[in-house]
C-alpha positions in Angstrom: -83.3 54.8 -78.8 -80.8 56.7 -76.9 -81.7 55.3 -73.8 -81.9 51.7 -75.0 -78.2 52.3 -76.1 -77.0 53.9 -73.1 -79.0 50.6 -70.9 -76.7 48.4 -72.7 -73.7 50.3 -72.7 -73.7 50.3 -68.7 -74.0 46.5 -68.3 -71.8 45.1 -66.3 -69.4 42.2 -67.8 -70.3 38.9 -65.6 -67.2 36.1 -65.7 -66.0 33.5 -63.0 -63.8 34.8 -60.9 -60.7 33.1 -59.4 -61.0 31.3 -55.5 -58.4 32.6 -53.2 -56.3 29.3 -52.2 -57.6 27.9 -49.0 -55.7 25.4 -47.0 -57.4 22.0 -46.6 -56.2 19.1 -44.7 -55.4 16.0 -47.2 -57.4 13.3 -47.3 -55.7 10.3 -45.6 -54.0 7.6 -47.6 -55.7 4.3 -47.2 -53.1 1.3 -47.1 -54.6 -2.2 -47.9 -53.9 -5.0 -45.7 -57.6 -6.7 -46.9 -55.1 -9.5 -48.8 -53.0 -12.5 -47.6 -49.3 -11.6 -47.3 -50.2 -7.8 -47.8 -47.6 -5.5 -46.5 -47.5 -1.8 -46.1 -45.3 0.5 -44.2 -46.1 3.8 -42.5 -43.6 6.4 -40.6 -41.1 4.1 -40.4 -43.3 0.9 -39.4 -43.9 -2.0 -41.4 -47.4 -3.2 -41.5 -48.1 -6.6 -41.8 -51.2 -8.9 -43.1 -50.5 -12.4 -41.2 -51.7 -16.0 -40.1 -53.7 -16.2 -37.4 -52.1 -17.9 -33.7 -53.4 -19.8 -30.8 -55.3 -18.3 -28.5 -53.0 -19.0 -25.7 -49.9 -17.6 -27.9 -51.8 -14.2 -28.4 -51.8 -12.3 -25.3 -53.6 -9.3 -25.2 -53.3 -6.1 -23.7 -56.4 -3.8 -24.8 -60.0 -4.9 -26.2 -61.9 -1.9 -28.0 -65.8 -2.2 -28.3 -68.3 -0.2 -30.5 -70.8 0.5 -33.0 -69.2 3.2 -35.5 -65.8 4.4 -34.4 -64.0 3.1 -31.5 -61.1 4.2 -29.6 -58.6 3.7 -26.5 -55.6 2.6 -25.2 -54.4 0.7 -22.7 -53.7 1.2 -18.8 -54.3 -0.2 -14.5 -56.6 2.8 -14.6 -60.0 2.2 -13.7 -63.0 3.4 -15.1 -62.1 3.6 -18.9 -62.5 7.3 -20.3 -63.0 5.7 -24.3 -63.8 2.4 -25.5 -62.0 0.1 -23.9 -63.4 -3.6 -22.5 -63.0 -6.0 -20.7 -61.0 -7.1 -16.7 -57.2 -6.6 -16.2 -56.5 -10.2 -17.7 -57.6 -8.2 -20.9 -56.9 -4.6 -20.9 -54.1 -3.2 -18.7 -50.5 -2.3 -18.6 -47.8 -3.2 -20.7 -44.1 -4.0 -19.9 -42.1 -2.7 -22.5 -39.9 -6.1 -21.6 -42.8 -7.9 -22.7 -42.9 -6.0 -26.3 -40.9 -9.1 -28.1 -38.1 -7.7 -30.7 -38.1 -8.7 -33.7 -35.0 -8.0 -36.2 -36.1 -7.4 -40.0 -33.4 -6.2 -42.4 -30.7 -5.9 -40.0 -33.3 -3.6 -38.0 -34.8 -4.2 -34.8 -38.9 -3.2 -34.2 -41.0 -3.8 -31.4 -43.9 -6.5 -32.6 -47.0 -5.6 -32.1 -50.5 -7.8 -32.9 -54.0 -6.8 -33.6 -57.2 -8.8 -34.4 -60.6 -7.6 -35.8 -63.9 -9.4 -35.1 -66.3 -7.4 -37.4 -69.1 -9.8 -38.7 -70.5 -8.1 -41.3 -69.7 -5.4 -43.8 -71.0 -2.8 -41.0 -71.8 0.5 -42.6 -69.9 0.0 -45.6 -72.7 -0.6 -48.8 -70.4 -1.5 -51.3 -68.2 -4.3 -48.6 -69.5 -7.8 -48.3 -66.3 -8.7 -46.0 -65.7 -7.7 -42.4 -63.7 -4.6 -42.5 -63.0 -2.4 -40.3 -60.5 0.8 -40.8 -57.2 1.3 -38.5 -57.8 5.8 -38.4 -54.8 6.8 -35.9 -51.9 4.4 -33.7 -49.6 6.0 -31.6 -47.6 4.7 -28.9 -46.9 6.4 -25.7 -44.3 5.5 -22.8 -44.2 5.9 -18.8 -42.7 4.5 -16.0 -46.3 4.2 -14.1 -49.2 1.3 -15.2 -52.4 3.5 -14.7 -52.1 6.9 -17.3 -55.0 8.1 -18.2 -56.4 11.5 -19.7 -56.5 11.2 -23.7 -56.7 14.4 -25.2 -58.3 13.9 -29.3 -56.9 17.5 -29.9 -53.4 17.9 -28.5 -52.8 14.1 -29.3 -51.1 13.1 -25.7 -51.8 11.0 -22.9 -51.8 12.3 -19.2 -50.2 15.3 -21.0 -47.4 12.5 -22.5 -46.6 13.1 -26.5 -46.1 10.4 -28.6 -43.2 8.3 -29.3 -44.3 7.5 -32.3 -47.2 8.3 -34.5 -48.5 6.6 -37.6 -49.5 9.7 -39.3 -46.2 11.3 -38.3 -45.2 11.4 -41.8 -48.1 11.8 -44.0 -52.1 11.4 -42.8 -52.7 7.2 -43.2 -55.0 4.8 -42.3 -55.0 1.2 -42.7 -57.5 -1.6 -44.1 -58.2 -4.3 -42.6 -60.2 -7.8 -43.4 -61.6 -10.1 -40.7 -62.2 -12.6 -42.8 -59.0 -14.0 -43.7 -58.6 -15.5 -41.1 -61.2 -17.8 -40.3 -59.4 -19.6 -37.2 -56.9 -18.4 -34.3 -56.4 -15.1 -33.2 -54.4 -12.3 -34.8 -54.9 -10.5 -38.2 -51.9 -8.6 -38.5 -48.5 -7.7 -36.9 -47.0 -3.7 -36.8 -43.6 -3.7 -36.6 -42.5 -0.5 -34.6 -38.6 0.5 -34.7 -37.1 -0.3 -31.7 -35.3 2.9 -31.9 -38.6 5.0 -30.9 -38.6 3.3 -27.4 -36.5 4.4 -25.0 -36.0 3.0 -21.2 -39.5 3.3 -19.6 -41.0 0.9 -18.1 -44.5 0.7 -20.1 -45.7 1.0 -23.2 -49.1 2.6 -23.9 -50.8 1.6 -27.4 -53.8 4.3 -28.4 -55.9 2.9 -31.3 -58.7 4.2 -33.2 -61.2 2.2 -35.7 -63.9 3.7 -37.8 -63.7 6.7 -40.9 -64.7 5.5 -43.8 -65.3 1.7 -43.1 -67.2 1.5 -39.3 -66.8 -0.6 -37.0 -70.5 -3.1 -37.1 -70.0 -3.5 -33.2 -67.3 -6.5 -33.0 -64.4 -5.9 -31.0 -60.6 -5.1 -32.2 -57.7 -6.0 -30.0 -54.0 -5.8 -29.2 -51.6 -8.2 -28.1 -48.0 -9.3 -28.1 -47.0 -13.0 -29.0 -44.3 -14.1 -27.2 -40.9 -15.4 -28.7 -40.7 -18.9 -29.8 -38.7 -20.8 -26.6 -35.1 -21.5 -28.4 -34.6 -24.8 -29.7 -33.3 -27.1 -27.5 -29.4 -27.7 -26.8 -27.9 -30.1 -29.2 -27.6 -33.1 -27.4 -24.2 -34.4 -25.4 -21.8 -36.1 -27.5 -22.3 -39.6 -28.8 -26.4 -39.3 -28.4 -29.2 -40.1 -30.3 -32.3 -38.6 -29.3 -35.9 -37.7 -30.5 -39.8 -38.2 -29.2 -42.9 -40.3 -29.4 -45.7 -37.8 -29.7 -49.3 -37.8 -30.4 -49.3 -37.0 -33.9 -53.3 -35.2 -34.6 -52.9 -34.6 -37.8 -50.7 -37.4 -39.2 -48.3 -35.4 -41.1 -44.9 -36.7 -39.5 -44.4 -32.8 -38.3 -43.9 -33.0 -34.1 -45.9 -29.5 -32.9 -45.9 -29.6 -29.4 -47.4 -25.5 -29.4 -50.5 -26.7 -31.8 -51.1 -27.1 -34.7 -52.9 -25.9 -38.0 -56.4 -27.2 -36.1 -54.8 -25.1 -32.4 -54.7 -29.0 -31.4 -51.3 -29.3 -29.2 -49.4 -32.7 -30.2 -48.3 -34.0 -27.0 -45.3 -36.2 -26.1 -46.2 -39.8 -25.1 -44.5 -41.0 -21.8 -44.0 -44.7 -20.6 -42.9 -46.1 -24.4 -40.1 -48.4 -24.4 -37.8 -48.3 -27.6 -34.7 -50.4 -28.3 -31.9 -49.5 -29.9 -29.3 -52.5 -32.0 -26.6 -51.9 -34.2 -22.7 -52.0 -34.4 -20.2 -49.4 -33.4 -17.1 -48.5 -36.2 -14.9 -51.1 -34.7 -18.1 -54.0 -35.6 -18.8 -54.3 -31.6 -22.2 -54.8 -31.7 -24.7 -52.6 -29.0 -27.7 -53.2 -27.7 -29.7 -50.8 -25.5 -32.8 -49.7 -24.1 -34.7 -46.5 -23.1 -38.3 -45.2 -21.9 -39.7 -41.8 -22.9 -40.7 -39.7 -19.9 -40.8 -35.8 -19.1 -37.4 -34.4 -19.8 -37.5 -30.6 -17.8 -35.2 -29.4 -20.8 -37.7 -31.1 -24.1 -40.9 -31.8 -22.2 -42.9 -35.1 -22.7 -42.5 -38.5 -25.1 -38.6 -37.6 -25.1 -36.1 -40.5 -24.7 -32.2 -40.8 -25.7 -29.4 -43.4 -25.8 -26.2 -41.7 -24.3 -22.3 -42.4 -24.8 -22.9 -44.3 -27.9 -19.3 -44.3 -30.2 -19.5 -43.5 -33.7 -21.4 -46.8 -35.8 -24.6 -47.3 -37.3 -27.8 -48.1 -34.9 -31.4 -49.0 -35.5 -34.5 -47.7 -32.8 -37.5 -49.6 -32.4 -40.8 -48.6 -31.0 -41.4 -52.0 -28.6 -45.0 -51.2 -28.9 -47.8 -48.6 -28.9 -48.8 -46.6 -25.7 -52.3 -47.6 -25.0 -55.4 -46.1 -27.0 -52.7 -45.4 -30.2 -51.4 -46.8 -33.2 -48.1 -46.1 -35.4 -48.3 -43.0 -37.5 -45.3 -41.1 -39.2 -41.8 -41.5 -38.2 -39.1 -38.8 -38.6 -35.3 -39.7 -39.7 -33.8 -37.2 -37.9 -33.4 -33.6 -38.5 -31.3 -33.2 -40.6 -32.8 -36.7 -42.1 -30.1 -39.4 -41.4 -31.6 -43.2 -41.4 -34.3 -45.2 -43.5 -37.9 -45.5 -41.9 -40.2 -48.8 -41.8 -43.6 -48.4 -40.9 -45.2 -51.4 -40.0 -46.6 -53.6 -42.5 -48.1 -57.4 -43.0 -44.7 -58.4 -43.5 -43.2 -56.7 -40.8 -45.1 -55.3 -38.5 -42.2 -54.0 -36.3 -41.8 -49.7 -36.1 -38.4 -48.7 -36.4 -35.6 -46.5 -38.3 -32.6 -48.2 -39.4 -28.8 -47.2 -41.0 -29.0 -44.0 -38.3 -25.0 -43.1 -39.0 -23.2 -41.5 -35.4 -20.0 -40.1 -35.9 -17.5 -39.9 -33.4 -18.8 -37.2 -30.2 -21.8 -36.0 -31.8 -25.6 -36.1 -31.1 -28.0 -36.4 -33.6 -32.0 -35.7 -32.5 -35.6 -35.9 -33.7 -35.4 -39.6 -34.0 -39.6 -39.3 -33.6 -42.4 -41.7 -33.6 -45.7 -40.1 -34.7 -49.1 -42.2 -32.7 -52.3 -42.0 -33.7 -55.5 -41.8 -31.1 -57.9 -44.8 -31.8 -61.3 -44.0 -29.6 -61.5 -47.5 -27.5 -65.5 -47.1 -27.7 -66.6 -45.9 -30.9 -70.3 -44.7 -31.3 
């Protein structure tokens, strides 16, 4: 009995004991650009969920390729040490003049442009959209085309540091959806602040897809989309001006660059249009003019010069070859009263265009439609 007592006496208390803290790295932050419009912003960057461009208004600088994760940058140098694809018309160096600026807030960023191709919801179970997930983006800059030498642990290029980083203020990554945009190129912009970029001469982008969501084996690029050209000079004094342009979708909107369907709307040469009316002192003016290939506005453009102040009416003479009439514009700002023809009148022309005195007034345009001259 004694020993039984002494047996249990001795036991030893069990409990859970306390862990000793342990530093782990965080988990990264996963910001959502999977929905139209969707805007995020990390380290400073704004992050940027966008409509698609045209092909030839998306010019890219580095094409990444493969099953998983993939990863590169871009450079001259031959062979690629990551994932990089494709000839120097698609990866290779970037001028930092060629970066376009873009001013948001009253703050100037360098625009950048990437597009995903994943077809299929990869390795991701629970996805049935093409995702893909942007791990790491940092920018690099040199004065030479051809760096090369990433190193995964120490973060630099050819032994170059970063500019800037994406995770430089907190461990991020970024969603992103292929599928919202179903046409063009392009899926999002990053908006980099200018202030990160000095005075060298390139600009290296270092990209990595994969983590969580894997890339299925479609490629992700980057390129830059080049600044709209300005508007054209208003017009000398006393002019009335404006186009007549193939118009491919018939919504009166002249878009010479393409298009919702990437189709370019091209100005019509050879049209002869008329303009009548009376100037402010009742003297009446009549005048012709041909559209042709203006160097400044390009082709279909036509204008009546050193016109006095009065009110005028233009008339498309007739159609170029192979068209019909489609939508005319009034004028930008709108200034004059259209007439399509009609059975009753089946002259094309804008009337009561008011010219004040040494002004110009543009955009005076005649949509044409395409009729196929043998039909099948």
């Amino acid at each position: 009995m004694t020993t039984q007592r002494s047996a249990i006496g001795r036991r030893v208390k069990l409990g859970v004991q306390a862990l000793e803290a342990r530093d782990v790295p965080a988990s990264p932050t996963t910001l959502d650009l999977t929905f139209s419009g969707a805007r995020v912003s990390a380290n400073s960057a704004i992050l940027q969920q966008t409509a698609s461009v045209s092909s030839d208004q998306f010019h890219t600088f580095v094409a990444l390729q493969n099953s998983g994760t993939e990863e590169g940058y871009n450079t001259d140098a031959r062979p690629f040490q990551l994932d990089q694809t494709g000839d120097l018309t698609v990866t290779h160096a970037l001028l930092l003049a060629d970066v376009p600026v873009v001013n948001i807030g009253g703050v100037d960023y360098r625009q950048f442009m990437v597009d995903v191709n994943e077809l299929s919801a990869g390795s991701q179970p629970l996805s049935t959209k093409p995702q893909v997930l942007l791990e790491e983006l940092r920018i690099y800059l040199a004065d030479t085309p051809d760096l090369t030498g990433y190193n995964s642990h120490t973060q630099t290029l050819a032994g170059l540091g970063p500019v800037w980083d994406m995770d430089g203020a907190g461990n991020v990554s970024v969603k992103l959806d292929a599928s919202l945009n179903a046409t063009g190129v392009g899926d999002a912009f990053v908006y980099v602040p200018n202030a990160f970029f000095g005075s060298s001469t390139y600009v290296y982008l270092y990209s990595k897809f994969g983590g969580k969501i894997k890339s299925d084996g479609g490629d992700e690029s980057w390129g830059v989309v080049p600044p709209p050209p300005p508007p054209p000079p208003p017009p000398p004094p006393g002019t009335i001006s404006g186009f007549v342009y193939f118009d491919a979708d018939n919504d009166g909107v002249r878009e010479p660059n393409g298009n919702q369907d990437l189709v370019k709307e091209v100005g019509l040469n050879g049209v002869l249009m008329h303009l009548t009316g009376f100037d402010s002192l009742g003297n009446p003016v009549d005048l012709t003019a041909t559209t042709y290939s203006d160097p400044s506005f390009g082709d279909g453009y036509y204008a009546f010069t050193g016109l006095p102040a009065g009110t005028y009416t233009i008339t498309k003479t007739a159609d170029p070859a192979d068209f019909i009439s489609g939508i005319n514009t009034p004028g930008i700002p709108p200034n004059g009263q259209v007439h399509e023809p009609d059975l009753n009148d089946p002259t094309d022309y804008i009337s009561n265009i008011s010219l004040g005195t040494e002004v110009g007034i543009t955009e005076y345009n005649f949509g044409e439609l395409f009729v196929n001259p043998n039909p099948h």
